[in-house]
GUVEXKOL-398431 format. One record per residue: residue in three letters; x, y, z of N, C-alpha, C, O in turn; residue number from 1. Coordinates in pm, whole numbers, plus 50000, padded with zeros to 5 digits. Example, Ala and Ser with C-alpha at 12.3 -4.5 7.8 and 13.67 -1.06 7.14 Angstrom:
BEGIN
+------+-------+-------+-------+-------+-------+-------+-------+-------+-------+-------+-------+-------+-----+
| code |   n_x |   n_y |   n_z |  ca_x |  ca_y |  ca_z |   c_x |   c_y |   c_z |   o_x |   o_y |   o_z | pos |
+------+-------+-------+-------+-------+-------+-------+-------+-------+-------+-------+-------+-------+-----+
|  ALA | 51319 | 49431 | 50780 | 51230 | 49550 | 50780 | 51320 | 49670 | 50780 | 51424 | 49668 | 50846 |   1 |
|  SER | 51285 | 49775 | 50708 | 51367 | 49894 | 50714 | 51290 | 50003 | 50787 | 51341 | 50114 | 50804 |   2 |
+------+-------+-------+-------+-------+-------+-------+-------+-------+-------+-------+-------+-------+-----+
//
This chain:
BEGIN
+------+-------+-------+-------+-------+-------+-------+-------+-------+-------+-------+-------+-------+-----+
| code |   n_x |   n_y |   n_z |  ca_x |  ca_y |  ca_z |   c_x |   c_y |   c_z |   o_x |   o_y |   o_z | pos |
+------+-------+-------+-------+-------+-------+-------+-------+-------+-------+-------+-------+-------+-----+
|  UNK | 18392 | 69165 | 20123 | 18432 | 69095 | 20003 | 18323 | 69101 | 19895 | 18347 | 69128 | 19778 |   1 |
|  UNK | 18209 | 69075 | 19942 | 18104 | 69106 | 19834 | 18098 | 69209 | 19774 | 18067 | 69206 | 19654 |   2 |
|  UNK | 18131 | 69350 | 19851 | 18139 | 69477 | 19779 | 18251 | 69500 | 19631 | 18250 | 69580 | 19537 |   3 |
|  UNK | 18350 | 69373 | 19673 | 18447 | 69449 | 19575 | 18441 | 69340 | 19481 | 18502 | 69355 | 19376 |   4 |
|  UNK | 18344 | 69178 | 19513 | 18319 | 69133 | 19405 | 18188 | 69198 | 19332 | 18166 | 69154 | 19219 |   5 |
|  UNK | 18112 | 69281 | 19373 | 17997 | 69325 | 19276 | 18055 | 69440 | 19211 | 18009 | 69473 | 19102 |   6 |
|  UNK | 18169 | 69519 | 19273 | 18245 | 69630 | 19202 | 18290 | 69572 | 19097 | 18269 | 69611 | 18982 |   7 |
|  UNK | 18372 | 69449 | 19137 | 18439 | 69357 | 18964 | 18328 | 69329 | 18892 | 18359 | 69321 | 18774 |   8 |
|  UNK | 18212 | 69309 | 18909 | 18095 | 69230 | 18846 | 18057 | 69289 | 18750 | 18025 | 69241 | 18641 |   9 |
|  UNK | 18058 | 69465 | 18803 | 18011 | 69599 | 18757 | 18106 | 69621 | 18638 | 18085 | 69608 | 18518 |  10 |
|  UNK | 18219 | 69660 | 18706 | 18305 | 69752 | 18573 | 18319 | 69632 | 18490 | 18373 | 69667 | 18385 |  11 |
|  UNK | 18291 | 69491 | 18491 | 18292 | 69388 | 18368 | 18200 | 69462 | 18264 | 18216 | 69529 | 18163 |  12 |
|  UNK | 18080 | 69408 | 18351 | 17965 | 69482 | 18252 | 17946 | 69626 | 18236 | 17845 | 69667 | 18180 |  13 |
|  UNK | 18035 | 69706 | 18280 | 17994 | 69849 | 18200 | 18105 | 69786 | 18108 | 18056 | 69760 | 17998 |  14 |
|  UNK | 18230 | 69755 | 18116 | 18283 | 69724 | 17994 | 18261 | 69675 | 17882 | 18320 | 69699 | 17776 |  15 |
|  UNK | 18162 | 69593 | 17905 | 18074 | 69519 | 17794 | 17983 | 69619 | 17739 | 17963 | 69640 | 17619 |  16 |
|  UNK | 17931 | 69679 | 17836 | 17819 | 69851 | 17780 | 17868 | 69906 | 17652 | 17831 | 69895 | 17535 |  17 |
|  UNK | 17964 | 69969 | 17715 | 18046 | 70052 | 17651 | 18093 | 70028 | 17523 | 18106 | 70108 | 17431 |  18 |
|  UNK | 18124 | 69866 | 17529 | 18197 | 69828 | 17347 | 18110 | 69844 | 17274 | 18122 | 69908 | 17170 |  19 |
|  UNK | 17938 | 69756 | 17333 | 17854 | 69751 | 17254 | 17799 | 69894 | 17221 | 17754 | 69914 | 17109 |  20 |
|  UNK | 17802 | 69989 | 17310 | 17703 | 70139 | 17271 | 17812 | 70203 | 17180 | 17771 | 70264 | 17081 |  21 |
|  UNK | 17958 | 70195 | 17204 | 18049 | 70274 | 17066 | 17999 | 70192 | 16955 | 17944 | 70252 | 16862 |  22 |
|  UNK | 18012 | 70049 | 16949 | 17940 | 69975 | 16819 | 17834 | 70036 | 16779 | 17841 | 70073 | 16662 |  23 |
|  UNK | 17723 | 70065 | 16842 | 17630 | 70057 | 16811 | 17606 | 70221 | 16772 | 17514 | 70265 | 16703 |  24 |
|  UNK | 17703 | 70288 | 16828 | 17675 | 70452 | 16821 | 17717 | 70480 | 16695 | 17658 | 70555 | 16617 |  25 |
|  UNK | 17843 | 70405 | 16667 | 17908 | 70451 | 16532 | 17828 | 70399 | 16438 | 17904 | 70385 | 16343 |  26 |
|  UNK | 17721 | 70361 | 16405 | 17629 | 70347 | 16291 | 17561 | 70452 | 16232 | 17526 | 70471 | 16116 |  27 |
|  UNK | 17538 | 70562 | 16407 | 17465 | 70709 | 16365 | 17551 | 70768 | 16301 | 17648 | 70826 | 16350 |  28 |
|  UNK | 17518 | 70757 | 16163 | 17599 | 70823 | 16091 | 17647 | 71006 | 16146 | 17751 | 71057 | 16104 |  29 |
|  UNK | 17580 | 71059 | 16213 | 17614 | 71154 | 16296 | 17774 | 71252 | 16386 | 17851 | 71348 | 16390 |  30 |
|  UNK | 17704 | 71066 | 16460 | 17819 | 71044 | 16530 | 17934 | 70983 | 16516 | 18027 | 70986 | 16597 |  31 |
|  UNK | 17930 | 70915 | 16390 | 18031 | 70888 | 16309 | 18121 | 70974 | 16233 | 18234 | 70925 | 16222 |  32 |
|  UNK | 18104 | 71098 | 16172 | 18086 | 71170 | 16163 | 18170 | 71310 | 16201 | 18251 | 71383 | 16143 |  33 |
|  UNK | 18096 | 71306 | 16350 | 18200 | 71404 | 16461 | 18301 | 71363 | 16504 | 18404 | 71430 | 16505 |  34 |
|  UNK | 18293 | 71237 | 16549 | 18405 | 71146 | 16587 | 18580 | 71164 | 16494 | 18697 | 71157 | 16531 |  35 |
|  UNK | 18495 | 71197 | 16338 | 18584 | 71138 | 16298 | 18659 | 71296 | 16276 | 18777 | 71324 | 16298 |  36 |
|  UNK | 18571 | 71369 | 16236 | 18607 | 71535 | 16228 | 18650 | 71569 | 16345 | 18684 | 71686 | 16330 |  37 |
|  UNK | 18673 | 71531 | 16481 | 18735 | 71598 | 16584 | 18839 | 71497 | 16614 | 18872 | 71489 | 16732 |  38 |
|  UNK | 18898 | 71417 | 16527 | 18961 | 71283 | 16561 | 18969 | 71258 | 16710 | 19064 | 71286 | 16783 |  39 |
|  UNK | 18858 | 71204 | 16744 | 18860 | 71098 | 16865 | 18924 | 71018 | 16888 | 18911 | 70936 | 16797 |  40 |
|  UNK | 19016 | 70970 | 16983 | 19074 | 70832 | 17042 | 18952 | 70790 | 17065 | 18867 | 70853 | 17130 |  41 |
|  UNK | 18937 | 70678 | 17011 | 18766 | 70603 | 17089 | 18815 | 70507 | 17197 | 18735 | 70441 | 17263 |  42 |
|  UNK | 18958 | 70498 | 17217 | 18980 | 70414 | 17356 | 18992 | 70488 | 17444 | 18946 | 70463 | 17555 |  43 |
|  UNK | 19047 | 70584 | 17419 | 19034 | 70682 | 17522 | 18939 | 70729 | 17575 | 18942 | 70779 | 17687 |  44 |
|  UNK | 18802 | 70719 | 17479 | 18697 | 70785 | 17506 | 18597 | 70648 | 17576 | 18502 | 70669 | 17653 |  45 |
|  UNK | 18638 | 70524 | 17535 | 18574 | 70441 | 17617 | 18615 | 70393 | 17796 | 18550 | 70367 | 17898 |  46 |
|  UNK | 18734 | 70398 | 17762 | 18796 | 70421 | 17902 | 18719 | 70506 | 18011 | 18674 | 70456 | 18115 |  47 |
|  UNK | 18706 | 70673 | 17969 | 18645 | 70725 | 18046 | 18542 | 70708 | 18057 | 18491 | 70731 | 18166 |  48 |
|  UNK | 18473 | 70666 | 17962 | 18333 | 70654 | 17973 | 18300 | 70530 | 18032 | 18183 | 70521 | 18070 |  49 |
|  UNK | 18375 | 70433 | 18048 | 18374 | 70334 | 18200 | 18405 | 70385 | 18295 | 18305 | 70363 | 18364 |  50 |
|  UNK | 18452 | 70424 | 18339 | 18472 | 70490 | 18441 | 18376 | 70592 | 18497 | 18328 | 70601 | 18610 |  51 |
|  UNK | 18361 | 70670 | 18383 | 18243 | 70765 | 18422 | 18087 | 70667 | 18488 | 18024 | 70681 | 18593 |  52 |
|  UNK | 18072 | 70588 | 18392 | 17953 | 70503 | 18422 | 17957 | 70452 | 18545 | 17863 | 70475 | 18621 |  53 |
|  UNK | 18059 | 70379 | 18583 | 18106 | 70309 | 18720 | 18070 | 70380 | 18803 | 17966 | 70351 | 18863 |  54 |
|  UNK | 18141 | 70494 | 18836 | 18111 | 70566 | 18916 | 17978 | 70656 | 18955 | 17936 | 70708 | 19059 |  55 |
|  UNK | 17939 | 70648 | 18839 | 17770 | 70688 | 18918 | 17670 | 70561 | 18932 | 17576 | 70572 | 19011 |  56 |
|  UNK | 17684 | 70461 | 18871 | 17678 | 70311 | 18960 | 17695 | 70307 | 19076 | 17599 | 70274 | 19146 |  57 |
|  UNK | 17808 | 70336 | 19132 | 17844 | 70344 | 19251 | 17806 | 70431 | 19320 | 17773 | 70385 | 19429 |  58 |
|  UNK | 17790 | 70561 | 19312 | 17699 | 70670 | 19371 | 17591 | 70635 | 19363 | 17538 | 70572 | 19272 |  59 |
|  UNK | 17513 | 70704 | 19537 | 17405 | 70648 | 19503 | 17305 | 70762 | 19544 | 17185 | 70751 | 19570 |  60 |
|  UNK | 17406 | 70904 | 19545 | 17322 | 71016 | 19550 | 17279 | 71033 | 19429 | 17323 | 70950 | 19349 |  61 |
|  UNK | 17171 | 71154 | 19366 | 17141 | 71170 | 19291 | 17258 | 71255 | 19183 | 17362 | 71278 | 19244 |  62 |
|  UNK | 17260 | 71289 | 19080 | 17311 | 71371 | 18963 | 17346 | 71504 | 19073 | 17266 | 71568 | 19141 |  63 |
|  UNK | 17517 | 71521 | 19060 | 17517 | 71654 | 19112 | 17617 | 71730 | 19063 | 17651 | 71700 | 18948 |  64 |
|  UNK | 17679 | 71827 | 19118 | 17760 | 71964 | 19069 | 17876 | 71872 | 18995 | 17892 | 71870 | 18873 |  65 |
|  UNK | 17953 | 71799 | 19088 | 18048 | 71732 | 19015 | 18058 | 71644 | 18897 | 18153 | 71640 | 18820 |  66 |
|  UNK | 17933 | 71565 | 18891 | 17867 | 71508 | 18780 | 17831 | 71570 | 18658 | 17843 | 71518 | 18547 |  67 |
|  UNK | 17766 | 71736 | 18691 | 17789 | 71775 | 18572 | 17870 | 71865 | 18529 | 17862 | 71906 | 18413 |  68 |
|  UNK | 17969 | 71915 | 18625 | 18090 | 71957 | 18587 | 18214 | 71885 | 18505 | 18303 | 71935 | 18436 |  69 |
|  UNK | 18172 | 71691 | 18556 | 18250 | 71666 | 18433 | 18189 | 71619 | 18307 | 18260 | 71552 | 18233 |  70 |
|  UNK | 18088 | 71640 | 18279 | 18005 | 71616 | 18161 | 18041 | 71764 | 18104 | 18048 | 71755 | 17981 |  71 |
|  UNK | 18063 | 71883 | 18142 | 18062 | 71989 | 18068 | 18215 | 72041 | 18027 | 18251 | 72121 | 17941 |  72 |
|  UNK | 18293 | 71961 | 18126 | 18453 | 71964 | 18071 | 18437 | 71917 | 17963 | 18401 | 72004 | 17883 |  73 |
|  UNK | 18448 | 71785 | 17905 | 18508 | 71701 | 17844 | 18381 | 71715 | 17728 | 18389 | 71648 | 17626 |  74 |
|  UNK | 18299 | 71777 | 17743 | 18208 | 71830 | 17611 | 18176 | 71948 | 17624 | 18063 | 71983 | 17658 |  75 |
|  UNK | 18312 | 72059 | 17588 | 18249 | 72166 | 17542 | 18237 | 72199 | 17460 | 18317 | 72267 | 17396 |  76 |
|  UNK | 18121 | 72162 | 17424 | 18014 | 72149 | 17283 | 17890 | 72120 | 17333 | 17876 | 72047 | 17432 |  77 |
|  UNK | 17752 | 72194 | 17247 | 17666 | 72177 | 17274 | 17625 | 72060 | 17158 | 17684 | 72038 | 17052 |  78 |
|  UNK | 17508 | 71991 | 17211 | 17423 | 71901 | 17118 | 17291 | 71950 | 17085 | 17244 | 72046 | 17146 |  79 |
|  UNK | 17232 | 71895 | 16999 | 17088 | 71962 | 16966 | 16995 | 71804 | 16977 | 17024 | 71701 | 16916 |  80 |
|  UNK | 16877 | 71822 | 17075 | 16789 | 71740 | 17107 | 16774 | 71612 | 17080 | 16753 | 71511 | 17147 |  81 |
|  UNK | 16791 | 71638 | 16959 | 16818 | 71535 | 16853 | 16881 | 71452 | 16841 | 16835 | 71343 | 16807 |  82 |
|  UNK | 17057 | 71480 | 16872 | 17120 | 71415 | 16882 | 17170 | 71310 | 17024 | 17220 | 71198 | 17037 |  83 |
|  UNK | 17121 | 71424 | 17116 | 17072 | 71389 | 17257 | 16987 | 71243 | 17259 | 17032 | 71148 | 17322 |  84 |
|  UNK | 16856 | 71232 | 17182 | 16782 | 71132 | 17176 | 16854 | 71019 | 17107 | 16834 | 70908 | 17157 |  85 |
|  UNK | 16920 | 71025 | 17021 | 16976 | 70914 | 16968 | 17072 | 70889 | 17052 | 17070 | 70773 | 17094 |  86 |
|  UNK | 17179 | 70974 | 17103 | 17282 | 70881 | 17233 | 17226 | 70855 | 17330 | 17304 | 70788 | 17398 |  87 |
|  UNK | 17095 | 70874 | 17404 | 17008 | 70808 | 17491 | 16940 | 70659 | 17448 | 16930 | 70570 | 17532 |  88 |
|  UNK | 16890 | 70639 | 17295 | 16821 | 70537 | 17272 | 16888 | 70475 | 17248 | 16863 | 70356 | 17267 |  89 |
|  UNK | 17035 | 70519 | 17182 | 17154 | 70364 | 17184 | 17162 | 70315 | 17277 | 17138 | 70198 | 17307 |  90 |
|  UNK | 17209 | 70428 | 17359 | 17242 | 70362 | 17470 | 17129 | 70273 | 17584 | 17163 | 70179 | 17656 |  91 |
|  UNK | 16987 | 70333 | 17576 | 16923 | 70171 | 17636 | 16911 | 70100 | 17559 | 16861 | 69991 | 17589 |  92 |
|  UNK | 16955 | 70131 | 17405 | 16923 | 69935 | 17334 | 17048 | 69850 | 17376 | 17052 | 69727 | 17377 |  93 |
|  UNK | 17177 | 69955 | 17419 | 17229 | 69875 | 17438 | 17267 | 69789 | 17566 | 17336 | 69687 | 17576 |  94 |
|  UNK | 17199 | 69862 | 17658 | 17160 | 69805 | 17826 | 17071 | 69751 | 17788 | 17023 | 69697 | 17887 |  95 |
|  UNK | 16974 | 69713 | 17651 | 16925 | 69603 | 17672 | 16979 | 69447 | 17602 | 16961 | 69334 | 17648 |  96 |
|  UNK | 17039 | 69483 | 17496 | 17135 | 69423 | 17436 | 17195 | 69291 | 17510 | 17189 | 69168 | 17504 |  97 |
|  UNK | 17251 | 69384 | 17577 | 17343 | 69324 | 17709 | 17311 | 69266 | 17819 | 17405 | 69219 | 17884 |  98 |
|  UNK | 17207 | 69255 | 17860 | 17092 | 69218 | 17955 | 17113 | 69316 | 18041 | 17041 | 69271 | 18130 |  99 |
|  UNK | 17166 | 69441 | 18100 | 17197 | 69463 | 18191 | 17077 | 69477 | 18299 | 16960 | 69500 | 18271 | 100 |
|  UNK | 17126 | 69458 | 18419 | 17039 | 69456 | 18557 | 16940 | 69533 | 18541 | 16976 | 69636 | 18485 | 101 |
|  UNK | 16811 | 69530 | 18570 | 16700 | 69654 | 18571 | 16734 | 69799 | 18655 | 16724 | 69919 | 18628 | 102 |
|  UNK | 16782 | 69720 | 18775 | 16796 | 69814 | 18861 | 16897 | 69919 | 18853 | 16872 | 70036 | 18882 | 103 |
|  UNK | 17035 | 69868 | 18803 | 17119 | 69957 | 18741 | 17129 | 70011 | 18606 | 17219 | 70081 | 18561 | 104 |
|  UNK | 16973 | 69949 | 18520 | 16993 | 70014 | 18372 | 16911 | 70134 | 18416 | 16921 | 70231 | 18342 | 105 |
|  UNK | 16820 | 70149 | 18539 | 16706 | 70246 | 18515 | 16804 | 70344 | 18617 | 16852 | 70433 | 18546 | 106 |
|  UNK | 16841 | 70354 | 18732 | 16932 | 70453 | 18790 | 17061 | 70520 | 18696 | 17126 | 70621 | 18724 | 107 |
|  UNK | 17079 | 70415 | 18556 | 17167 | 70525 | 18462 | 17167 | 70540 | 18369 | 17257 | 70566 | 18289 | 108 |
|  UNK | 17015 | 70522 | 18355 | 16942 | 70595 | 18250 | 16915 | 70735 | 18290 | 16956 | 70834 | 18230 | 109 |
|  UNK | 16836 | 70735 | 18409 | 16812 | 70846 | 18462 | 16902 | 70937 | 18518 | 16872 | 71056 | 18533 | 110 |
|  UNK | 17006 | 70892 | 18548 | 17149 | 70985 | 18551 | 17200 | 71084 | 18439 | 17228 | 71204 | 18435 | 111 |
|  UNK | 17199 | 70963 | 18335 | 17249 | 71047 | 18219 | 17135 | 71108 | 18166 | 17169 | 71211 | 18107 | 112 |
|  UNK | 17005 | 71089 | 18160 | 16910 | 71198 | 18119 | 16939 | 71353 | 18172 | 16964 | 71445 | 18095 | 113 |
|  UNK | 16933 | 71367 | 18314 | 17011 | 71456 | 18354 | 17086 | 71495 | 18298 | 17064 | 71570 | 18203 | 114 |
|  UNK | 17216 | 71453 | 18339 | 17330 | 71507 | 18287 | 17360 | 71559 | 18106 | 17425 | 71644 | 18045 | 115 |
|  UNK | 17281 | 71463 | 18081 | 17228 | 71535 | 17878 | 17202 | 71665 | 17907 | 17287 | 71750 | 17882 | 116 |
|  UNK | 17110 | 71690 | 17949 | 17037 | 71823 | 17966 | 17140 | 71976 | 17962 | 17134 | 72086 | 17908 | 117 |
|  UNK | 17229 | 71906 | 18053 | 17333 | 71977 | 18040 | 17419 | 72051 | 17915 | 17461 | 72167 | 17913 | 118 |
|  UNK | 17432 | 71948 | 17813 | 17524 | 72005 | 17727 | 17397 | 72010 | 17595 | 17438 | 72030 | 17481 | 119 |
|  UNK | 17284 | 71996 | 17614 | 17149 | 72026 | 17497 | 17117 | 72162 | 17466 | 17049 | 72225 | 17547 | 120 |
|  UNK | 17146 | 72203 | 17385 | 17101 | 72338 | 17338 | 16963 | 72345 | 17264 | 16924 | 72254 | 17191 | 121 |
|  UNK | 16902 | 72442 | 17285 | 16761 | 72443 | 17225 | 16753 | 72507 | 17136 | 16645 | 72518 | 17078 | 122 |
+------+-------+-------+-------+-------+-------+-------+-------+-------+-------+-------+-------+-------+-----+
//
């Protein structure tokens, strides 16, 4: 029972993640920007991106084939460093924002550093 109340506990707060880092993303004028030039569903895109988060929450292997096989579906497009750094630093202001747990802000931080790498062009 504890497992599937810390599972509810979880996808609360990635849900809460998530509103706040699209809030907070759509300011980069950037990414405001692309969003709007590739017309994004942003519910759609938050949806998965709970989900996506959840689930490597829940994994507790490291970053692997499948992980970044779906980071390279659903962005085929490259980013440039740059832009990389700014959806990384939103996103821990906004795990900090949010208070989120230490222990699960630093295991997906370091997930998605990884998985950035992936779609970063140099």
């Amino acid at each position: 029972m504890a497992n599937r109340e810390s599972l509810n506990l979880n996808a609360e707060k990635i849900k809460e993640l998530v509103e706040v880092f699209y809030q907070n993303l759509l300011q980069e004028q950037y990414f405001k920007d692309t969003f709007k030039a590739r017309g994004v569903d942003l519910n759609l895109l938050k949806s998965r991106q709970q989900s996506f988060i959840l689930a490597l929450i829940m994994d507790d292997t490291e970053v692997n084939a499948n992980h970044q096989q779906q980071v390279q579906t659903r962005h085929s497009f490259n980013t440039s460093p740059e832009n990389a750094h700014i959806w990384i630093r939103v996103m821990e202001e906004s795990m900090e924002e949010i208070s989120l747990d230490e222990t699960i802000r630093t295991k997906l931080l370091t997930k998605m550093r990884m998985l950035m790498k992936t779609i970063v062009r140099d």
